[in-house]
KOLSEFI-448223 format. One record per residue: x, y, z of N, C-alpha, C in turn; residue number from 1. Coordinates in pm, 1 decimal. Example, Ala and Ser with C-alpha at 12.3 -4.5 7.8 and 13.67 -1.06 7.14 Angstrom:
<rs>
@nX 1319.0	nY -569.0	nZ 780.0	caX 1230.0	caY -450.0	caZ 780.0	cX 1320.0	cY -330.0	cZ 780.0	k 1 $
@nX 1285.0	nY -225.0	nZ 708.0	caX 1367.0	caY -106.0	caZ 714.0	cX 1290.0	cY 3.0	cZ 787.0	k 2 $
</rs>
This chain:
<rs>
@nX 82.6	nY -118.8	nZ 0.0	caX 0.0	caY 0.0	caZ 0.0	cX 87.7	cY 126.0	cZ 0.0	k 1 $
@nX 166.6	nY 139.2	nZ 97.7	caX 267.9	caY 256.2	caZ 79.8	cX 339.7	cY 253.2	cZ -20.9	k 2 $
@nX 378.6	nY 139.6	nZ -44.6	caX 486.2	caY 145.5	caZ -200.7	cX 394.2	cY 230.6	cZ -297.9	k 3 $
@nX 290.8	nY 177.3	nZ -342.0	caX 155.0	caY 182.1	caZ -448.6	cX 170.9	cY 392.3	cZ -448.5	k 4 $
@nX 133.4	nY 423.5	nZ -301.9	caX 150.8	caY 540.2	caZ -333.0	cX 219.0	cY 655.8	cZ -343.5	k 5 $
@nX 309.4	nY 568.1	nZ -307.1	caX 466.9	caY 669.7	caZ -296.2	cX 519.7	cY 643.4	cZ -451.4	k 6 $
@nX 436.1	nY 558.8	nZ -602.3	caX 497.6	caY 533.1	caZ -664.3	cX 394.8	cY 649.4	cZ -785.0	k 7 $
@nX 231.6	nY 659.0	nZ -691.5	caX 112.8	caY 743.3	caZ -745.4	cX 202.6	cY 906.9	cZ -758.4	k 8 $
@nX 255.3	nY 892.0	nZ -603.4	caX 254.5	caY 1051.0	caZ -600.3	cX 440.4	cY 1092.9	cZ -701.3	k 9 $
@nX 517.5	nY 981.4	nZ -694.0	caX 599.5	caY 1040.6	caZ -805.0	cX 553.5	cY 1063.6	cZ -929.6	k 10 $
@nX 472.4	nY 984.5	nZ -987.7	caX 432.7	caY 1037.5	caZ -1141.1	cX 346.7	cY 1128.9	cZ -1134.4	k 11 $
@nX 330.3	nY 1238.4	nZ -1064.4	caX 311.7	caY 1371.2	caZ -1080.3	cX 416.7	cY 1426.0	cZ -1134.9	k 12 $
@nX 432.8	nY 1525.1	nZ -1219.0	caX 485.7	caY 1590.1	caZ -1301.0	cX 550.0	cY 1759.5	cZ -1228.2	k 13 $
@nX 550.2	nY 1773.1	nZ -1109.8	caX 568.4	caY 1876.0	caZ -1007.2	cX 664.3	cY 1771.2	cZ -914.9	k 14 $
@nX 655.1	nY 1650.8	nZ -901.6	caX 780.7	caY 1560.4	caZ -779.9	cX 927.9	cY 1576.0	cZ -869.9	k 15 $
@nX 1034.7	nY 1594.2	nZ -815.5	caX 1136.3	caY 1561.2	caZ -872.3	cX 1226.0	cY 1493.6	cZ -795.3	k 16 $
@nX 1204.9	nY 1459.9	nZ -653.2	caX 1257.8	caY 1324.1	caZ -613.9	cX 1183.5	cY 1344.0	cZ -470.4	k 17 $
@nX 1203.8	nY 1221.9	nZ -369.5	caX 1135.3	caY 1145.7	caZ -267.3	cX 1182.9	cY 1119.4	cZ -179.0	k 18 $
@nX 1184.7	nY 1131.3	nZ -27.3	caX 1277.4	caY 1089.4	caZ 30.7	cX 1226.1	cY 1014.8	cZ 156.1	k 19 $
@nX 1256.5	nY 911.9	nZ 213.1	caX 1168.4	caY 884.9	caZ 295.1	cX 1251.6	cY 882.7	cZ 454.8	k 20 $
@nX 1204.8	nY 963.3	nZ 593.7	caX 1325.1	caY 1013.6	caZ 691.3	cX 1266.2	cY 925.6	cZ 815.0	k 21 $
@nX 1300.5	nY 944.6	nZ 898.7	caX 1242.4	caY 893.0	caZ 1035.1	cX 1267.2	cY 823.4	cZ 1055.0	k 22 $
@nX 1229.8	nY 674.6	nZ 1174.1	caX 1247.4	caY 605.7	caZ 1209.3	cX 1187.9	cY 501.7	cZ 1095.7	k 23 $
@nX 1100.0	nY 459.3	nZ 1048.5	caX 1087.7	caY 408.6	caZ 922.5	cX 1197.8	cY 402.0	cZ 803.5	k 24 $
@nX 1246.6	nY 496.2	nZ 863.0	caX 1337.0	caY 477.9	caZ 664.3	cX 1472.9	cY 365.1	cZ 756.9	k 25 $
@nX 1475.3	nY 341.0	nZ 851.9	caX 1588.0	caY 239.8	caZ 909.8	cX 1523.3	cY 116.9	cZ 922.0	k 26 $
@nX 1600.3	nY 74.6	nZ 1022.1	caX 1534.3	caY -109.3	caZ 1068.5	cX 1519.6	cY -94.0	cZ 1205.4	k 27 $
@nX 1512.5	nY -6.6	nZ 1282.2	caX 1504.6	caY 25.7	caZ 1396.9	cX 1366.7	cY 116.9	cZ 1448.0	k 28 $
@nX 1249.1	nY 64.0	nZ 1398.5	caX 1096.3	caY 84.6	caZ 1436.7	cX 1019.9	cY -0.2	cZ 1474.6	k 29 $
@nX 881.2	nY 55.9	nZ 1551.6	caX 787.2	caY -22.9	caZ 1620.3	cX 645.3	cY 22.1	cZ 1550.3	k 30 $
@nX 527.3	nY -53.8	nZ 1595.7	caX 424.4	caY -38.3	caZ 1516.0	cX 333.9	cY 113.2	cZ 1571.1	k 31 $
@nX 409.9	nY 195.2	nZ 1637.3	caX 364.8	caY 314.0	caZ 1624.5	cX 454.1	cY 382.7	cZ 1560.2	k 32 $
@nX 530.0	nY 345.8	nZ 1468.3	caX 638.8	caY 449.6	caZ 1444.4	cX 545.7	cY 511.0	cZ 1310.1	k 33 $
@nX 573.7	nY 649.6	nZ 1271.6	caX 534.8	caY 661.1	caZ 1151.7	cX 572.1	cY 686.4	cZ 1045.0	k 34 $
@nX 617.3	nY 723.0	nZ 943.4	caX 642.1	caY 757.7	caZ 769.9	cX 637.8	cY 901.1	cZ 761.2	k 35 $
@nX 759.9	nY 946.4	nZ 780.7	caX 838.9	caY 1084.5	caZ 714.0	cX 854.6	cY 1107.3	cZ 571.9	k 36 $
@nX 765.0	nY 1149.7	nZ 483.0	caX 786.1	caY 1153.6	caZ 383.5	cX 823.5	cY 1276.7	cZ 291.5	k 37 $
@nX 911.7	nY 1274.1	nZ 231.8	caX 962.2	caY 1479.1	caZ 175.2	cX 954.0	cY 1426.9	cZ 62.2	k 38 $
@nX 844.7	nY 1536.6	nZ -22.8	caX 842.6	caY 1577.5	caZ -144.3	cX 928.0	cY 1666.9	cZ -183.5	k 39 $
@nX 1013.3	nY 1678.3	nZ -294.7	caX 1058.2	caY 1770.1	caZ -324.6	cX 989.2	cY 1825.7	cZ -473.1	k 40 $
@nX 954.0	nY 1927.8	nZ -475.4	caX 847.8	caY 1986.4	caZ -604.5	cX 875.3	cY 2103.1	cZ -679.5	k 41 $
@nX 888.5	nY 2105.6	nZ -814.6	caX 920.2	caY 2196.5	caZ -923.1	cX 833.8	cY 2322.7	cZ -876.7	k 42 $
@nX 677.7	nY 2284.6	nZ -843.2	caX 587.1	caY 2367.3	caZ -862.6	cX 476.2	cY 2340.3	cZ -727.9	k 43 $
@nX 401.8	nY 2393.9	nZ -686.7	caX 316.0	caY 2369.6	caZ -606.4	cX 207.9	cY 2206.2	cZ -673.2	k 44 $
@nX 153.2	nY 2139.2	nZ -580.9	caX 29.8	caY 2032.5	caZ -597.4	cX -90.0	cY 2077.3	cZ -574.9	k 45 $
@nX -163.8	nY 2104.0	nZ -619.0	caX -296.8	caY 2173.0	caZ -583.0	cX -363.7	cY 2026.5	cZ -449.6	k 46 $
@nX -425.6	nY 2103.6	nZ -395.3	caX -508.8	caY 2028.5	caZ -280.6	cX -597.9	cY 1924.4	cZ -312.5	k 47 $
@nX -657.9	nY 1940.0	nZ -402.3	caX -747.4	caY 1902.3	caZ -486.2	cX -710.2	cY 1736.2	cZ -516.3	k 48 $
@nX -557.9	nY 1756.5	nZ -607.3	caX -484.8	caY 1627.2	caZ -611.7	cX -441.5	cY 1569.4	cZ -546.3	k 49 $
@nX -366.1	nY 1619.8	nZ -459.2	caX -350.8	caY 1518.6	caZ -343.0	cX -444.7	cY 1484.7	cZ -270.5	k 50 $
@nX -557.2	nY 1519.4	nZ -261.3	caX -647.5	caY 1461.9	caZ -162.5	cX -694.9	cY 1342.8	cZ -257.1	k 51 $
@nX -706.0	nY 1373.7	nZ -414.1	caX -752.3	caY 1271.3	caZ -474.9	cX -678.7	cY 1106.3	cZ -445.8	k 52 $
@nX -555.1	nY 1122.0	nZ -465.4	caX -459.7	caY 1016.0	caZ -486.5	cX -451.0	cY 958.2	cZ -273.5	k 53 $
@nX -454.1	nY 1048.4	nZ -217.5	caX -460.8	caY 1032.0	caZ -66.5	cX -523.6	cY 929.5	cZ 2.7	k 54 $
@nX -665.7	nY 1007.5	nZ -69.3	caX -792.2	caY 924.5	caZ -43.9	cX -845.6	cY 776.2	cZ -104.0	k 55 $
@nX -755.7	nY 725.3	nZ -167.1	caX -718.6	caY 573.4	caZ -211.6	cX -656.6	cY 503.0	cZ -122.2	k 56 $
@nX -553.8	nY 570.4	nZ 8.2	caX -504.4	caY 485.4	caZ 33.1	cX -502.4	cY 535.1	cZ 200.4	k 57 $
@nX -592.0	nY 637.8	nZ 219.7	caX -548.8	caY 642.1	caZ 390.3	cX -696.1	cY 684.6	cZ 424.3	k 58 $
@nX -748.2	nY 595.5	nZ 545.2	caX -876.2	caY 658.4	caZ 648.4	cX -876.4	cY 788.9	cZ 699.2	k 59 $
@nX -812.3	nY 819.8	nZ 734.3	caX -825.8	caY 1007.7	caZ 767.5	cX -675.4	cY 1062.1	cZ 741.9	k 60 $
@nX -727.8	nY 1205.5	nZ 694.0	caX -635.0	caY 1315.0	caZ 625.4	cX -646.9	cY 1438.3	cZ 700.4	k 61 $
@nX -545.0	nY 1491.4	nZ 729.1	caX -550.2	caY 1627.4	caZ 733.5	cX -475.8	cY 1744.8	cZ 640.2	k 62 $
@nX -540.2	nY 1782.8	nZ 550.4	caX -464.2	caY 1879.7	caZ 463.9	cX -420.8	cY 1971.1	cZ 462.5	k 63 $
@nX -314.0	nY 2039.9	nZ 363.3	caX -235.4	caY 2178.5	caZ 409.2	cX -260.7	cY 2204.7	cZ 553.2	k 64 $
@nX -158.6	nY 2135.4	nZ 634.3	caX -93.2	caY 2180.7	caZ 712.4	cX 6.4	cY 2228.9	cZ 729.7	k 65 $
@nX 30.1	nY 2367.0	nZ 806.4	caX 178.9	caY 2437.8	caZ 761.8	cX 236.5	cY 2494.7	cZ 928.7	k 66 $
@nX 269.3	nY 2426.1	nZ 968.8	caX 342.5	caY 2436.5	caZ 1118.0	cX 483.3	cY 2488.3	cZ 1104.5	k 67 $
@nX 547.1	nY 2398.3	nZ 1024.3	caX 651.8	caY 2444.2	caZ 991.9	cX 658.6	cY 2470.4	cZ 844.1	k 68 $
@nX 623.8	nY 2381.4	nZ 767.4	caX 632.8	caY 2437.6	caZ 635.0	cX 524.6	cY 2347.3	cZ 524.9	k 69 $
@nX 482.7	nY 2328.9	nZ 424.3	caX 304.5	caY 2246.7	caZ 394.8	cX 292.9	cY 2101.3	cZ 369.9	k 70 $
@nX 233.3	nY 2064.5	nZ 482.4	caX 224.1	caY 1869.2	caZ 458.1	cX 83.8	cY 1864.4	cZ 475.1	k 71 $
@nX 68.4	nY 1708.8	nZ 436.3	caX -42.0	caY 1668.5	caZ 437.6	cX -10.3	cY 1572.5	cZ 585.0	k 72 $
@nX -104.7	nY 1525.5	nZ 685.1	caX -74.1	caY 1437.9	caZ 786.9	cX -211.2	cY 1336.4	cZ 773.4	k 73 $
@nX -136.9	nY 1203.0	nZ 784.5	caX -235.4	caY 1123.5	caZ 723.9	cX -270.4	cY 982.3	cZ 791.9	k 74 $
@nX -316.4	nY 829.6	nZ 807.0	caX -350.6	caY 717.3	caZ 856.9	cX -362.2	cY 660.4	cZ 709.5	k 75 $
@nX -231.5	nY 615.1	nZ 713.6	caX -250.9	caY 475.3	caZ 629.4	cX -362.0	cY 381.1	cZ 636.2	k 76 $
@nX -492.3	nY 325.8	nZ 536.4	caX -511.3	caY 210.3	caZ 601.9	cX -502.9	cY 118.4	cZ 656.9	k 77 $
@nX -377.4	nY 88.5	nZ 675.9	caX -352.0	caY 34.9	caZ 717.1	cX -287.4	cY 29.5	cZ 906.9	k 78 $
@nX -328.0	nY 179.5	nZ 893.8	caX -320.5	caY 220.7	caZ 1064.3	cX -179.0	cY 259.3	cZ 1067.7	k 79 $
@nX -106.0	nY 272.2	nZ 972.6	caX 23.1	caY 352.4	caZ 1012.6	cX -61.4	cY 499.8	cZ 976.3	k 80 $
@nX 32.3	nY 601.6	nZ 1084.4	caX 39.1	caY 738.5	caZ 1078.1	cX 191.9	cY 791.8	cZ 942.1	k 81 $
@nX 142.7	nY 895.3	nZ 826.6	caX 242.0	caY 916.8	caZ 752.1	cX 217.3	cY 1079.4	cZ 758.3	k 82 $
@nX 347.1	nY 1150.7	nZ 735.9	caX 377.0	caY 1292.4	caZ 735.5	cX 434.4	cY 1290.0	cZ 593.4	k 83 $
@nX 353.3	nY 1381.1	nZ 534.4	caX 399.2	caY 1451.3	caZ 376.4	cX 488.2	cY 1560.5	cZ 378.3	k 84 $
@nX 583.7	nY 1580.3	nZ 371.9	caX 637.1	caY 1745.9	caZ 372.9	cX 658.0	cY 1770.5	cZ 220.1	k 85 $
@nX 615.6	nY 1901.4	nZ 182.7	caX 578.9	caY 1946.5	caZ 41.3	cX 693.0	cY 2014.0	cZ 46.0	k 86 $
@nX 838.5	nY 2045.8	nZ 16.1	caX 925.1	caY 2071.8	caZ -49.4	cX 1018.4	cY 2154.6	cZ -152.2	k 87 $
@nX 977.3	nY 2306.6	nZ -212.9	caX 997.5	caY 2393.5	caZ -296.5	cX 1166.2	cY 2377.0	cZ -361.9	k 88 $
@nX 1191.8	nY 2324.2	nZ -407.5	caX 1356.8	caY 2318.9	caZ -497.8	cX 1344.6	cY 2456.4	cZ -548.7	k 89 $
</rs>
């Protein structure tokens, strides 16, 4: 499921690479850990689309969030928690 959409949201035409950080991107996590994910983007994603492609694969979303800078914060269906960070190159 995460592969599936980490593979949706690169063939957008605004991603120009992916990075995945946290305790997840090692071998050293537990089943609350969650998915750090950095977009890096040519151009802005409209809301619109990501909620489209989102909403295939996670039970609740929270959109444009900008605390520190604009993610989406999300529940995998699979009951993992994932953090989007949107990225400006």
């Amino acid at each position: 499921m995460f592969e599936q959409l980490i593979q949706e949201l690169s063939a957008l035409p605004q991603i120009e690479a992916i990075a995945l950080g946290g305790s997840r991107a090692g071998s050293c996590y537990d089943e609350k850990s969650d998915y750090d994910v950095y977009l890096y983007c040519t151009a802005p994603i409209p809301e619109a689309v990501r909620k489209e492609i989102l909403c295939k694969y996670c039970s609740y979303m929270e959109l444009s969030n900008s605390y520190w800078e604009l993610e989406d914060n999300c529940t995998l269906n699979n009951g993992i928690d994932m953090d989007i960070l949107y990225r400006d190159l």
